[in-house]
C-alpha positions as CSV (number, residue, x, y, z in Angstrom):
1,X,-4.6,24.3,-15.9
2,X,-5.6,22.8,-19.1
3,X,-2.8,23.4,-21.6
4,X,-3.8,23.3,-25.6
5,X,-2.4,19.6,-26.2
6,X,-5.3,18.6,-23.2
7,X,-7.9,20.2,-25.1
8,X,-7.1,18.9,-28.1
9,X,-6.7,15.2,-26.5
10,X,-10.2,15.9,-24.9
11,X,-11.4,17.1,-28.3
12,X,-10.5,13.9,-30.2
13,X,-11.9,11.2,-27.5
14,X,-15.2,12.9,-27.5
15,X,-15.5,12.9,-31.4
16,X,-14.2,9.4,-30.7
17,X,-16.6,8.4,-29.1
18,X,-19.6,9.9,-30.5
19,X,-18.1,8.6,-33.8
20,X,-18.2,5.1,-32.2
21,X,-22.1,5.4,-30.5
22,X,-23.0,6.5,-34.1
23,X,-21.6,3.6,-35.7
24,X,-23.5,1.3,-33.2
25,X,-26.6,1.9,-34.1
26,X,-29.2,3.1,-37.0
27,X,-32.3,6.0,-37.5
28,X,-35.6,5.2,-38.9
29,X,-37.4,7.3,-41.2
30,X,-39.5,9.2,-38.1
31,X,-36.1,9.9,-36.5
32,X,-36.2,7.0,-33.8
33,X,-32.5,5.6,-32.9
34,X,-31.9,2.3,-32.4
35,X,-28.7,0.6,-31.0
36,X,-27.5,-2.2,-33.4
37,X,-26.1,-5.4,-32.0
38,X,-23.5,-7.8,-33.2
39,X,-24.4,-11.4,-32.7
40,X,-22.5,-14.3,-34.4
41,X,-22.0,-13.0,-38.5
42,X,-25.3,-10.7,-38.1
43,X,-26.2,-7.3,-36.9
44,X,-29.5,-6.7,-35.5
45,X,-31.4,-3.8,-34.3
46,X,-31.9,-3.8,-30.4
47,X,-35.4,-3.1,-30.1
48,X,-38.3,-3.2,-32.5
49,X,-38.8,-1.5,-35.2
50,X,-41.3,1.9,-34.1
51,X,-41.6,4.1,-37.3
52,X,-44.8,5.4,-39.0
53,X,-43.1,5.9,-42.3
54,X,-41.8,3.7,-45.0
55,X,-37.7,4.4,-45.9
56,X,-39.0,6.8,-48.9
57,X,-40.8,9.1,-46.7
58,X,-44.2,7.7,-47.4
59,X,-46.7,7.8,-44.5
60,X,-47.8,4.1,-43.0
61,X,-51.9,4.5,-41.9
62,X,-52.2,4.0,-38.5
63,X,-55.6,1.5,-38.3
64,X,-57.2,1.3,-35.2
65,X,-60.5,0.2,-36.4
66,X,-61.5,-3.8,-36.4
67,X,-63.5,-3.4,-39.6
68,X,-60.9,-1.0,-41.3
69,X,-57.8,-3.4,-40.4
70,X,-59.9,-6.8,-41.5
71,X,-60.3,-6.1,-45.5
72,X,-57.1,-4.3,-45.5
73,X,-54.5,-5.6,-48.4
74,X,-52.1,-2.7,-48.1
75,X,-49.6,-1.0,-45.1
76,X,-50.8,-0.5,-41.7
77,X,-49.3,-0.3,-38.3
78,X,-50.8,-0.1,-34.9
79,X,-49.6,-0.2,-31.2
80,X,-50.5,-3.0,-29.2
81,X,-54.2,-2.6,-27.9
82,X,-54.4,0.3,-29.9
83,X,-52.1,2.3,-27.1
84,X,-49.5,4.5,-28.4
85,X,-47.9,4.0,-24.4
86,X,-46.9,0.6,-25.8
87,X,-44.8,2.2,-29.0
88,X,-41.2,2.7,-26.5
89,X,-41.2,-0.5,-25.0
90,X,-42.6,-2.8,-27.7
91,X,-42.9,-1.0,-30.8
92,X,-45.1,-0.8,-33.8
93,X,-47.5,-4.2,-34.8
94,X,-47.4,-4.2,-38.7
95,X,-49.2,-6.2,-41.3
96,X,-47.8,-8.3,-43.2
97,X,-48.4,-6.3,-46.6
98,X,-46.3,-3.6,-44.9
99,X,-43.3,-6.0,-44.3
100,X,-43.7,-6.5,-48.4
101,X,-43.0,-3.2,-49.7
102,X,-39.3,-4.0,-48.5
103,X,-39.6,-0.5,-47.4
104,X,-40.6,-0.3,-44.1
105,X,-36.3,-1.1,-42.4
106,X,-34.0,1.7,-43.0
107,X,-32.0,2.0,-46.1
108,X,-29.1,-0.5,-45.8
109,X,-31.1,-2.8,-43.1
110,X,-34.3,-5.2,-43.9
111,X,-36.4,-7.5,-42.2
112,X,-35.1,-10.8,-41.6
113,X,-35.9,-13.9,-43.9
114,X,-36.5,-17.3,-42.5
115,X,-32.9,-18.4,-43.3
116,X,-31.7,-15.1,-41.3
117,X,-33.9,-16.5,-38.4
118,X,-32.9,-19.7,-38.2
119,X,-28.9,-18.6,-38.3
120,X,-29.4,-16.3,-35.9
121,X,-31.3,-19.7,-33.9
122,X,-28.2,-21.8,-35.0
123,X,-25.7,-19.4,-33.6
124,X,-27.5,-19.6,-30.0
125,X,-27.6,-22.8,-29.9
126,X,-30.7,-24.8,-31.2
127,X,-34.6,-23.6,-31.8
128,X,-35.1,-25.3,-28.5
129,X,-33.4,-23.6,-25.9
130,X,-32.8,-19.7,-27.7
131,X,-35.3,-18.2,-26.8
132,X,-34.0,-17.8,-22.8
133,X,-30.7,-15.9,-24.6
134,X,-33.3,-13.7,-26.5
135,X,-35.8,-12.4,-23.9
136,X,-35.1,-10.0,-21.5
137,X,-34.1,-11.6,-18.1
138,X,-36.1,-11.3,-14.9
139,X,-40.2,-10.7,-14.6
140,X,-40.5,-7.0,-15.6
141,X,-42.2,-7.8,-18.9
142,X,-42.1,-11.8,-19.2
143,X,-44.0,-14.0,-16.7
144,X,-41.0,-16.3,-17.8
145,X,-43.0,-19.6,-16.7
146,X,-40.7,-22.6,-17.4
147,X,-38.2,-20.7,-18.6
148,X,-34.9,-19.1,-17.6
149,X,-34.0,-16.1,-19.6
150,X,-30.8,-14.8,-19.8
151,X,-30.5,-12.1,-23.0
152,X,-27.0,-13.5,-23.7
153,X,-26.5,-10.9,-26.4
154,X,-28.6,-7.9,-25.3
155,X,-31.3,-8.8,-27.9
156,X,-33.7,-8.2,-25.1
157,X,-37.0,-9.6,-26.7
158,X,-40.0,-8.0,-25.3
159,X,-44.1,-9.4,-24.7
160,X,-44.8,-7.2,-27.7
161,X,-48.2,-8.7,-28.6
162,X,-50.2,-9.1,-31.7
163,X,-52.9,-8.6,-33.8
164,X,-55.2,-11.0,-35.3
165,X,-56.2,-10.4,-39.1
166,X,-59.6,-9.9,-38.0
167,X,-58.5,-6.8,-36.3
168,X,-58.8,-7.8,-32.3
169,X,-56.0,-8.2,-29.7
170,X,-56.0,-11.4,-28.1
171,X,-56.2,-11.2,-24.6
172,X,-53.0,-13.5,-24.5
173,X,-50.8,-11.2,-26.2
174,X,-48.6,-10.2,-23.6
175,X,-47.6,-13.0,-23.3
176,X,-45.8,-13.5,-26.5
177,X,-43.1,-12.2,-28.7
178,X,-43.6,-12.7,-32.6
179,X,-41.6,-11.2,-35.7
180,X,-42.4,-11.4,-39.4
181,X,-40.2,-13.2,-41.6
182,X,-39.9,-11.6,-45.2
183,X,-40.5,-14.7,-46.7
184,X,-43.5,-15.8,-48.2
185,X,-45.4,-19.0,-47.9
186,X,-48.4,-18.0,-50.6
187,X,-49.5,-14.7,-51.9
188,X,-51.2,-14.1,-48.3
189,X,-48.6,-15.8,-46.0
190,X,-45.6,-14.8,-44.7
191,X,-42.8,-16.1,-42.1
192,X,-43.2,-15.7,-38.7
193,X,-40.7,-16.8,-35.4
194,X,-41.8,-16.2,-31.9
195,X,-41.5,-16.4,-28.0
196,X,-44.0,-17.3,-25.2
197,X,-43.5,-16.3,-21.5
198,X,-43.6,-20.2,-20.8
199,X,-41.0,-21.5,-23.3
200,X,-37.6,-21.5,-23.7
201,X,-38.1,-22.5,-27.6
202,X,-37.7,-20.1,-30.4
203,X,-40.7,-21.6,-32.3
204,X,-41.0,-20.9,-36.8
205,X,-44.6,-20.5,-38.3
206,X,-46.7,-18.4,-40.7
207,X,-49.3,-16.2,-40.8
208,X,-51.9,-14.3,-43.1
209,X,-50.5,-11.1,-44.1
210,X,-53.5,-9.1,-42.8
211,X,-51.9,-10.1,-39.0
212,X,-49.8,-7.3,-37.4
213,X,-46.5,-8.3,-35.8
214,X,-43.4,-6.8,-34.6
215,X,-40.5,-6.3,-37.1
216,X,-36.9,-6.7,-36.3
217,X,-34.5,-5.8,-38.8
218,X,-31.0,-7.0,-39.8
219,X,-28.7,-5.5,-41.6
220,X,-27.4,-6.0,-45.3
């Protein structure tokens, strides 16, 4: 028989616990939750970013369209090969102009600049060798030629694919991983790091802001 002190100890682990699981991660502005990880001085999201709304409520256009995503100098999102099946495992591709508003994380979290990047690369190790602690381990989603994954921190980087700024999928895409960087390189480049299924390295570039990549955020 469960006496009143039980209860009450009952009581208090549970709101314990759900006090704790809130604390470890964040919601988006569609209502998605996403478990937030602790690695080195820097908390991350655990999986990409997947809302269709910017932090202030405002609707991002959803572009399928090659000849409507080409000219575009303002938000837009897509799933990978246009297929909203992709959105759980891989989240939303976003242009660059998107990443800009520095509205699209959610309040209190923001996408990563280069310098965040490269720490986070630091802390692993070197640029060489972090992406195998980055991917996810095994063959489910990487081909993982060459390369020996081991998601040391549960960051578990996905094949999510791209976009070119012309507005096609490259028939490549699943095999790489690539984030924007909030830093810009002109007024139409931006920051970019990414993974390939054949690499351990956790390579730096840039891109025109009309591309649409992932978007991993970290928080403030």
């Amino acid at each position: 028989m469960r006496t009143g002190k039980t209860v009450l100890f009952i009581l208090v682990l549970v709101c314990t616990e759900y006090q704790y699981l809130e604390a470890q991660s964040v919601k988006d502005a569609d209502g998605n939750i996403y478990i937030t990880l602790n690695i080195g001085k820097q908390v991350w999201m655990g999986e990409n970013l997947r809302t269709t709304k910017l932090n202030n409520g405002k609707a991002i256009p959803l572009v399928t369209d090659d000849n409507k995503w080409r000219p575009l100098k303002t938000p837009a999102y897509c799933w990978y090969n246009n297929d909203e099946r992709n959105k759980d495992p891989y989240g939303a591709l976003y242009n660059g102009y998107t990443v800009m508003t520095g509205q699209i994380c959610p309040e209190g979290w923001h996408v990563p600049t280069d310098g965040e990047w490269a720490a986070l690369a630091d802390f692993l190790g070197n640029e060489s060798t972090a992406g195998d602690k980055l991917k996810e381990s095994g063959t489910a989603h990487w081909k993982n030629i060459f390369s020996k994954a081991t998601n040391d921190y549960d960051f578990t980087a996905l094949p999510g694919g791209m976009r070119y700024y012309s507005g096609t999928f490259p028939l490549f895409g699943d095999s790489y991983a690539v984030w924007w960087s909030a830093t810009r390189y002109s007024p139409t480049e931006a920051g970019t790091r990414g993974l390939h299924d054949s690499s351990s390295r956790f390579w730096k570039g840039y891109d025109d802001l009309g591309s649409g990549y992932s978007v991993r955020c970290i928080k403030d």
